[in-house]
Backbone as CSV, one residue per row, in Angstrom:
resi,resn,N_x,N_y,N_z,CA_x,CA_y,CA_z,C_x,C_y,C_z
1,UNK,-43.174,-13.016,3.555,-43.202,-14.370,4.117,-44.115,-14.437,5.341
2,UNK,-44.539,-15.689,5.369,-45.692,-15.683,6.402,-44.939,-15.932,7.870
3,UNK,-45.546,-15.503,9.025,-45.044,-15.473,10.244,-44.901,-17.014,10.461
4,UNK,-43.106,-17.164,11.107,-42.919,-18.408,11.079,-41.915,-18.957,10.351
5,UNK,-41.969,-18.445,8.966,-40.810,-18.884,7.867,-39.805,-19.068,7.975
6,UNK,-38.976,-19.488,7.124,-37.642,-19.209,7.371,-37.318,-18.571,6.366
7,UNK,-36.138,-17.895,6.803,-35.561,-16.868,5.828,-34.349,-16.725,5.534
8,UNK,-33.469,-16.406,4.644,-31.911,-15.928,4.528,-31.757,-14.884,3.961
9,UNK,-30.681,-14.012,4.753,-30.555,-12.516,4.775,-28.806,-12.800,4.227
10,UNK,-28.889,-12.009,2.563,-27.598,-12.229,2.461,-27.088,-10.797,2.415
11,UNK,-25.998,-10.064,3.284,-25.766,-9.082,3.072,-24.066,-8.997,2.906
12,UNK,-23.705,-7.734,2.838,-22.306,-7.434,2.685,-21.633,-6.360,3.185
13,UNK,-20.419,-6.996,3.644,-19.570,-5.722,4.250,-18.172,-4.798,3.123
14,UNK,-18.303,-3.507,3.221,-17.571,-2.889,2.507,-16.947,-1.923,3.165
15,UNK,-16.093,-1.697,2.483,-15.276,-0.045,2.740,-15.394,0.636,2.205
16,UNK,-15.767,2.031,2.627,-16.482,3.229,1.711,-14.957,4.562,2.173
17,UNK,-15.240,5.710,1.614,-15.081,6.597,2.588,-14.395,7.946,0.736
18,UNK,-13.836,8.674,1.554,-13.833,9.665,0.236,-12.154,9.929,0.503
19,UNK,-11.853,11.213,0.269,-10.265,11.638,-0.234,-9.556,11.793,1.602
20,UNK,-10.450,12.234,2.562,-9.869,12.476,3.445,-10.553,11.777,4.440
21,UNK,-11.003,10.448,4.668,-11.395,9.383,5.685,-12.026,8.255,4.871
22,UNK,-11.434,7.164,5.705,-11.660,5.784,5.439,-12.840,5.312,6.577
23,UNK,-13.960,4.170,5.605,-14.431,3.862,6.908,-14.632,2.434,6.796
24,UNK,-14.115,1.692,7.687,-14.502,-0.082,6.909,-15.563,-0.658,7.970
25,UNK,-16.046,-1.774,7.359,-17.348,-2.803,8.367,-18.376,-2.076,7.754
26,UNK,-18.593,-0.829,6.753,-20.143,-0.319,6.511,-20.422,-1.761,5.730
27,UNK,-22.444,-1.652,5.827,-22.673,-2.630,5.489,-24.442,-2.604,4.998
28,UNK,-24.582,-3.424,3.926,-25.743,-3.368,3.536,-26.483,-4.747,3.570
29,UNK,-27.688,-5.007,3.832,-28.643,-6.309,3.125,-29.266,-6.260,1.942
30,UNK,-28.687,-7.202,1.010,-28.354,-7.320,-0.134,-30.115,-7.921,-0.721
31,UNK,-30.582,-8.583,0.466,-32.053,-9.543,0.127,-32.058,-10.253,1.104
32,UNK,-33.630,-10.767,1.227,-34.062,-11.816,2.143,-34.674,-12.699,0.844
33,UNK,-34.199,-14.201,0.803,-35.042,-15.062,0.376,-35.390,-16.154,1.474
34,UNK,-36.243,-17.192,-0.015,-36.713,-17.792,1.056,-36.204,-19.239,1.499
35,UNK,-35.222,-19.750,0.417,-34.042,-20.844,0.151,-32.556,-20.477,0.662
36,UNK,-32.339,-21.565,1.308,-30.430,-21.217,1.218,-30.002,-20.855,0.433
37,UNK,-30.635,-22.322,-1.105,-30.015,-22.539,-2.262,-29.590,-20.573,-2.591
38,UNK,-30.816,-20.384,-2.665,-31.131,-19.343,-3.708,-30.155,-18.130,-3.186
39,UNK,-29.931,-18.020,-2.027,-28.996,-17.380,-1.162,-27.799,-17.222,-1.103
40,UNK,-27.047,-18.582,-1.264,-26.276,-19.124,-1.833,-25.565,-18.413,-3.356
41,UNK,-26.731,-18.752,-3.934,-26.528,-18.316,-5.450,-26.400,-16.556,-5.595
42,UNK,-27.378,-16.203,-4.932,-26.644,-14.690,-4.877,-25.234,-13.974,-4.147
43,UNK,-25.384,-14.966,-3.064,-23.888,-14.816,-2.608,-22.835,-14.776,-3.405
44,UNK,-22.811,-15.927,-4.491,-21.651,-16.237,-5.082,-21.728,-15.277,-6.104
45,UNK,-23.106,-14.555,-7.105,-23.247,-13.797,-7.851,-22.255,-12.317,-7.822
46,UNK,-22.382,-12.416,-5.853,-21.400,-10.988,-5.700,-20.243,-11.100,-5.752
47,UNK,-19.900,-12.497,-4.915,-18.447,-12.701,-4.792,-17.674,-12.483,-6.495
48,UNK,-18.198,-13.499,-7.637,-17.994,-13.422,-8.755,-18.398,-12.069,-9.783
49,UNK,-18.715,-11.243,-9.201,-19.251,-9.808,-9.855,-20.428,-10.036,-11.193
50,UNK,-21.311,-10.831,-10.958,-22.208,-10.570,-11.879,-23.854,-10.910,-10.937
51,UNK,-24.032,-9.894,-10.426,-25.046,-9.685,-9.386,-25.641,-8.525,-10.295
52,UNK,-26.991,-8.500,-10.154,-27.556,-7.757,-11.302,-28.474,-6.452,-10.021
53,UNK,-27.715,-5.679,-9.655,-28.775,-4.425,-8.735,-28.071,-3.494,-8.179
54,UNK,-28.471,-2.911,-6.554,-27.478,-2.004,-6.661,-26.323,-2.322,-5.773
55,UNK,-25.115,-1.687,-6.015,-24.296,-2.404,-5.600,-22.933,-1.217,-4.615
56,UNK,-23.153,-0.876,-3.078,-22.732,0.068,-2.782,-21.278,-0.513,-2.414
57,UNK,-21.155,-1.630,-2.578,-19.875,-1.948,-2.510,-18.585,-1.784,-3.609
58,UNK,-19.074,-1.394,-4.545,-18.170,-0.981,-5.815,-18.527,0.592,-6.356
59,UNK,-17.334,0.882,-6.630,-17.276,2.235,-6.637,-15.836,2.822,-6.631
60,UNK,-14.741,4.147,-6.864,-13.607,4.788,-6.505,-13.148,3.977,-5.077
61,UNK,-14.072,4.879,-4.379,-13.553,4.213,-2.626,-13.700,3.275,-2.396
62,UNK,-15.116,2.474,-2.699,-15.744,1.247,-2.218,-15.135,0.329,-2.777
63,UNK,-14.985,-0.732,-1.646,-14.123,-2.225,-1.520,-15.166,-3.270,-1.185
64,UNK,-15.294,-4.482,-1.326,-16.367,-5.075,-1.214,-15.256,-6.184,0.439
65,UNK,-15.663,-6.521,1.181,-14.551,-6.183,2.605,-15.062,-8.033,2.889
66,UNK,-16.122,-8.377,2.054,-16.835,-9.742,2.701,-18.345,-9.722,2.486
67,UNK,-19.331,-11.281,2.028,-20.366,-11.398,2.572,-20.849,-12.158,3.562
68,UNK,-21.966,-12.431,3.820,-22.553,-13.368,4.745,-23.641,-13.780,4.400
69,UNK,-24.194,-14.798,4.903,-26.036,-15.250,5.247,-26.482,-15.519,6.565
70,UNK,-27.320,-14.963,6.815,-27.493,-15.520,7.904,-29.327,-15.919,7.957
71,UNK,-29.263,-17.328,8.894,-30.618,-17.533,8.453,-31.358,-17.102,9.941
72,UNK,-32.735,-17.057,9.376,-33.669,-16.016,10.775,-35.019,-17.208,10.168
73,UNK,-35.781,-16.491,11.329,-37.283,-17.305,11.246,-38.214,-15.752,11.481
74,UNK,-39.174,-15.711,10.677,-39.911,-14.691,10.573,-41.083,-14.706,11.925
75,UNK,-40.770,-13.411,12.520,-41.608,-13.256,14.050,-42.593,-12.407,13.768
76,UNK,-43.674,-12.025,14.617,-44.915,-11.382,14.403,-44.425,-10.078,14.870
């Protein structure tokens, strides 16, 4: 995106951890587009489990804990 844009960063918080520690709030960014809409739509893709990539929130340990968007403006 060109300097200036706007952008939405949809990412997600999970709980990971193995047999002998828990760890919650880990967290990944899922994508930057360049629409709410479209942001939106992937949001709900995760919430509803048919999000098509990778997905460190599912797994044995992994719990999917929450997402978000948050919108930014692209700086130089």
């Amino acid at each position: 995106p060109a300097v200036g844009s706007d952008v939405y960063v949809v990412y997600v918080r999970y709980q990971t951890g193995g047999s002998f520690s828990t760890t919650h709030g880990a967290w990944a960014i899922v994508g930057v587009y360049q629409t709410g809409e479209e942001a939106k739509q992937i949001r709900q893709s995760i919430t509803d489990k048919t999000f098509e990539g990778y997905t460190p929130w599912e797994g044995y340990f992994q719990h999917l804990q929450g997402t978000g968007i948050e919108y930014m403006q692209v700086e130089p």
